[in-house]
C-alpha positions as CSV (number, residue, x, y, z in Angstrom):
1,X,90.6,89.8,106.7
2,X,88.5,87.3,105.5
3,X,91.5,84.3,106.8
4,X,92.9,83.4,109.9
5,X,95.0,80.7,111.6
6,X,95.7,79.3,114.7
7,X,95.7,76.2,116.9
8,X,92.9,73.9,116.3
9,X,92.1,70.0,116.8
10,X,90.0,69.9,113.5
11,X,92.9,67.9,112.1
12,X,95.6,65.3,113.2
13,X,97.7,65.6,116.1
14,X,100.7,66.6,114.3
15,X,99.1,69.1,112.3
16,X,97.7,71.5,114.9
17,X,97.8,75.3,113.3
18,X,94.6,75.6,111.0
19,X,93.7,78.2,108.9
20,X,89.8,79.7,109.1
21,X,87.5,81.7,107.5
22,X,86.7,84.3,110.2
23,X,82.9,84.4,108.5
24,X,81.8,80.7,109.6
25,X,85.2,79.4,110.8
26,X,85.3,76.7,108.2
27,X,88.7,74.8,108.5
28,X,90.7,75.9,104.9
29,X,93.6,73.5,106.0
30,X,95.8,72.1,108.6
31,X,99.9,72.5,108.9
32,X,102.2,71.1,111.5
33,X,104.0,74.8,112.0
34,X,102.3,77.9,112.8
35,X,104.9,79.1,109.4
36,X,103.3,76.8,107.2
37,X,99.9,77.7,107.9
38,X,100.5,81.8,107.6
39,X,102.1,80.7,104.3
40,X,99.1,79.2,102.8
41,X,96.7,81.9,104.4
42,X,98.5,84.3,102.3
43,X,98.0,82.8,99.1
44,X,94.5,82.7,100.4
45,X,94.6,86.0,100.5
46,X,95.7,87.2,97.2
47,X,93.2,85.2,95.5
48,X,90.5,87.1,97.5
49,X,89.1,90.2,95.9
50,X,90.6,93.5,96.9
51,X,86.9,94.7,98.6
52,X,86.6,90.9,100.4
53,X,90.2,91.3,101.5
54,X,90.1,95.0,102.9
55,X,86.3,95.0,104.3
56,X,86.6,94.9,107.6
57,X,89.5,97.5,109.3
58,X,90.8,96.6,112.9
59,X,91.9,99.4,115.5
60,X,92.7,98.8,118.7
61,X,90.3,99.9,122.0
62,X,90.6,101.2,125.8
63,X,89.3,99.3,128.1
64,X,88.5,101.1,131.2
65,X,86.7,99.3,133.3
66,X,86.1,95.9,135.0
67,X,83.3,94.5,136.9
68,X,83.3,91.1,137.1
69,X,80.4,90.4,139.3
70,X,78.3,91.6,136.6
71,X,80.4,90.4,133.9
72,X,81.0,93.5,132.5
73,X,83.7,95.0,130.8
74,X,83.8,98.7,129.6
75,X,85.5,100.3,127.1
76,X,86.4,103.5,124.8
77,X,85.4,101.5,121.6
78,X,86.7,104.6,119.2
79,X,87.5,107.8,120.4
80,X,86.8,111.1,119.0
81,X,89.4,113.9,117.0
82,X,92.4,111.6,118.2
83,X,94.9,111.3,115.8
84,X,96.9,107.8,115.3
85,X,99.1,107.0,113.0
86,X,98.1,103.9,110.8
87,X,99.6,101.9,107.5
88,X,98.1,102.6,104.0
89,X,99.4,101.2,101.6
90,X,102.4,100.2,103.1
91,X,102.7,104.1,103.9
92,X,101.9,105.7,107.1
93,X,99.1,107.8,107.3
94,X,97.6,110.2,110.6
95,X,93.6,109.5,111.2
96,X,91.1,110.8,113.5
97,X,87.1,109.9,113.9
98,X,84.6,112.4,113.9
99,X,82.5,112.7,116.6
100,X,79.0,111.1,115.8
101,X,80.9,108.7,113.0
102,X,78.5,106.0,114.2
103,X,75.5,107.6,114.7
104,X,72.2,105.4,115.1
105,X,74.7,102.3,116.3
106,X,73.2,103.0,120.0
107,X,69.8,101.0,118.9
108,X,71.7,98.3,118.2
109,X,73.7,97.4,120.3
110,X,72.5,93.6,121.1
111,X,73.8,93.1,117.2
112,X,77.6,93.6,117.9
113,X,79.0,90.6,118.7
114,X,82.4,90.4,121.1
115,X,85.2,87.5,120.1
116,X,88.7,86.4,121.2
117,X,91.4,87.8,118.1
118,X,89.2,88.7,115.6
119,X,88.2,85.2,115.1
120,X,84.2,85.0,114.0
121,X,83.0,81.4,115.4
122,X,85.1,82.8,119.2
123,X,82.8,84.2,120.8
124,X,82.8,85.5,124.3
125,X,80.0,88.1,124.5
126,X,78.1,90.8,123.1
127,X,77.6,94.7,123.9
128,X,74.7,95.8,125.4
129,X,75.4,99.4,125.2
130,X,77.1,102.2,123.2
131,X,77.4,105.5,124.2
132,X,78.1,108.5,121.9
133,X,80.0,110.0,125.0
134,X,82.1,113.4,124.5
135,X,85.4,111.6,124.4
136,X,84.5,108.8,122.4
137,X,82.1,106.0,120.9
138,X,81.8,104.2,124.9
139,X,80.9,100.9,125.6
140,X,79.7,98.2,127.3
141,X,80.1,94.4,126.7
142,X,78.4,91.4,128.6
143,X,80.9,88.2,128.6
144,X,79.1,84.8,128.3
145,X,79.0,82.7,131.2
146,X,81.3,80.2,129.7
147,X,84.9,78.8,130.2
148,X,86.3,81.5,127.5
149,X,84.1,83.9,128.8
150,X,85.3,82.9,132.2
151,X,89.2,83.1,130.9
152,X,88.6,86.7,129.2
153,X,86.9,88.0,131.9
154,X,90.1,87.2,134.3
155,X,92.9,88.2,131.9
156,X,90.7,91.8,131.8
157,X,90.1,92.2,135.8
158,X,94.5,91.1,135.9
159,X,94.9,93.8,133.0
160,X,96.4,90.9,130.6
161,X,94.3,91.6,128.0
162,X,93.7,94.6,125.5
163,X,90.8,95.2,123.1
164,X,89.8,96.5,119.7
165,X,87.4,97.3,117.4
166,X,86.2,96.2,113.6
167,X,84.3,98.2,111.7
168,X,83.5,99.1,107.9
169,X,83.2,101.8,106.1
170,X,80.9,101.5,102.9
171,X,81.0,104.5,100.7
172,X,84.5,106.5,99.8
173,X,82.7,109.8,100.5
174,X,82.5,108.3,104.4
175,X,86.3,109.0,104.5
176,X,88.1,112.1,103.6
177,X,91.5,112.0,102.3
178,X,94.4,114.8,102.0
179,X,96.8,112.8,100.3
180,X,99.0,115.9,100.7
181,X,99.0,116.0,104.3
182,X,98.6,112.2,104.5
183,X,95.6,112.5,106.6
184,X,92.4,110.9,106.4
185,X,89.0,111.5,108.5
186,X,86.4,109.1,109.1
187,X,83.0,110.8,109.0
188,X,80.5,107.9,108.8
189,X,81.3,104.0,109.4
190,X,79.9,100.7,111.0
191,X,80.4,98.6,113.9
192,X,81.9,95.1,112.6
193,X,82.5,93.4,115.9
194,X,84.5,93.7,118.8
195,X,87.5,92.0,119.6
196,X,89.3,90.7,123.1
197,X,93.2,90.1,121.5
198,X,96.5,89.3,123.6
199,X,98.2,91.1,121.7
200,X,98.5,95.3,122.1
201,X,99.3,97.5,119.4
202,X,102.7,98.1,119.0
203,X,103.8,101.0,121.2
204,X,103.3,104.7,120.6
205,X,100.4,103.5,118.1
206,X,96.6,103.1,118.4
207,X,96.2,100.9,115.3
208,X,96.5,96.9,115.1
209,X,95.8,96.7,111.2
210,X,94.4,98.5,108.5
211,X,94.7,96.7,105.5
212,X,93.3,99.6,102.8
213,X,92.1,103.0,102.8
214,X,89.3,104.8,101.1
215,X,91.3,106.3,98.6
216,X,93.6,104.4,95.8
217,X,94.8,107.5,93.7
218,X,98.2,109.2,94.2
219,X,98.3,113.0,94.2
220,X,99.0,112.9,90.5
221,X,96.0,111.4,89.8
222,X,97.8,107.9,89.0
223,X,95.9,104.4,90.3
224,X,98.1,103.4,93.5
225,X,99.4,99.7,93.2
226,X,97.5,97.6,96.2
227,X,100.4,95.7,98.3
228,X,98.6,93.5,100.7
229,X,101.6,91.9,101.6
230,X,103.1,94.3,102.7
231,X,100.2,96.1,104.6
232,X,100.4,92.5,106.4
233,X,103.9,92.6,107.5
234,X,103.9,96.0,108.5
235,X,100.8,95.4,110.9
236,X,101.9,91.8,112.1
237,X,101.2,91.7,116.4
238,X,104.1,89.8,116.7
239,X,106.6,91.6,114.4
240,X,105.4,94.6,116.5
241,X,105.6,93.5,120.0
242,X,109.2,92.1,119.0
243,X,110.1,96.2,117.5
244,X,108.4,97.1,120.9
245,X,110.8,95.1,123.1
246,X,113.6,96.0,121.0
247,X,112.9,100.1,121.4
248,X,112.7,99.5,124.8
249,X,115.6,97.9,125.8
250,X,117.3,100.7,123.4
251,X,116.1,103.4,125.4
């Protein structure tokens, strides 16, 4: 998503939730409720092109390591042949990387940035390795010596934090699709960025967002209606922690 919004001081005191553009974190405009400013990042939104809107997809990450002497944080940035379940479409879809999906990646490592919630302009470190490991894309990330870097770092090491990963896929032939079986494979793509968000995926699921897939054709051949909306809603963090804390006070 090329939009976001949160709390910023780039306008008055009584107007504190901003909308951004992730790319250079330009201010788009300032709203006194966090409502008001989702509201006009929206209609930001739908007057974006489809391929500026959908570019970048976001799934979430395992961290499984800290080290905070060295200021390193490990993770499983995409594993291998591991199905999740994810929103096309504002259908549900299964998915699954193949192994070796980011070949060549390893040499450039020191490229991928590392941020707080997706936000470009946020950032808290960088990876200095990836690993094409036999469980997953692996890697490891060096958090700036900074007073975010400093407040990601903790929430990590206290397990208060979760991570995820952004990453692009640039031909449709890099993705196959069974629109029978409503599974799609990811055979080639590229690291994006890396993310350090609050909020975890909703439970039993491995995705945070996907806002397109790689295919826009029904089985009958027929040109699938985009609905961006409601992609959005069905992939809001908050909407999903809320159904989270709702399932498990159920069971």
């Amino acid at each position: 998503m090329p939009y976001t919004c949160g709390k910023s001081d780039a306008g008055p005191a009584d107007k504190p939730h901003a909308v951004m553009k992730q790319s250079d974190g330009k201010v788009m405009g300032c709203h006194a409720t966090e409502e008001d400013a989702k509201k006009q990042m929206a209609a930001l939104h739908a007057d974006e092109p489809t391929m500026m809107r959908t570019e970048v997809e976001v799934r979430s990450a395992n961290i499984t390591g800290v080290d905070a002497k060295q200021r390193i944080i490990e993770l499983v940035a995409v594993p291998w042949e591991q199905e999740a379940e994810v929103f096309v479409h504002g259908e549900m879809w299964r998915e699954v990387f193949t192994r070796g999906a980011f070949d060549g990646i390893e040499e450039h490592a020191g490229r991928v940035r590392v941020n707080r919630e997706h936000r470009m302009g946020d950032t808290v470190g960088k990876v200095i390795q990836f690993t094409n490991a036999a469980d997953g894309l692996r890697a490891q990330v060096k958090i700036a010596n900074t007073e975010r870097g400093d407040e990601t770092l903790a929430l990590a090491e206290e397990d208060m934090i979760s991570a995820s990963v952004g990453y692009r896929v640039k031909k449709p032939s890099d993705v196959q699709v069974n629109n029978r079986t409503r599974m799609r494979r990811v055979v080639r793509a590229f690291i994006d960025h890396l993310a350090m968000v609050e909020a975890p995926a909703y439970a039993g699921a491995h995705v945070l967002a996907v806002r397109e897939g790689p295919s826009e054709l029904k089985e009958d051949g027929k040109k699938r209606l985009p609905t961006p909306a409601l992609d959005e809603a069905m992939n809001d963090p908050i909407l999903n922690w809320v159904k989270s804390k709702v399932e498990s006070l159920e069971s």
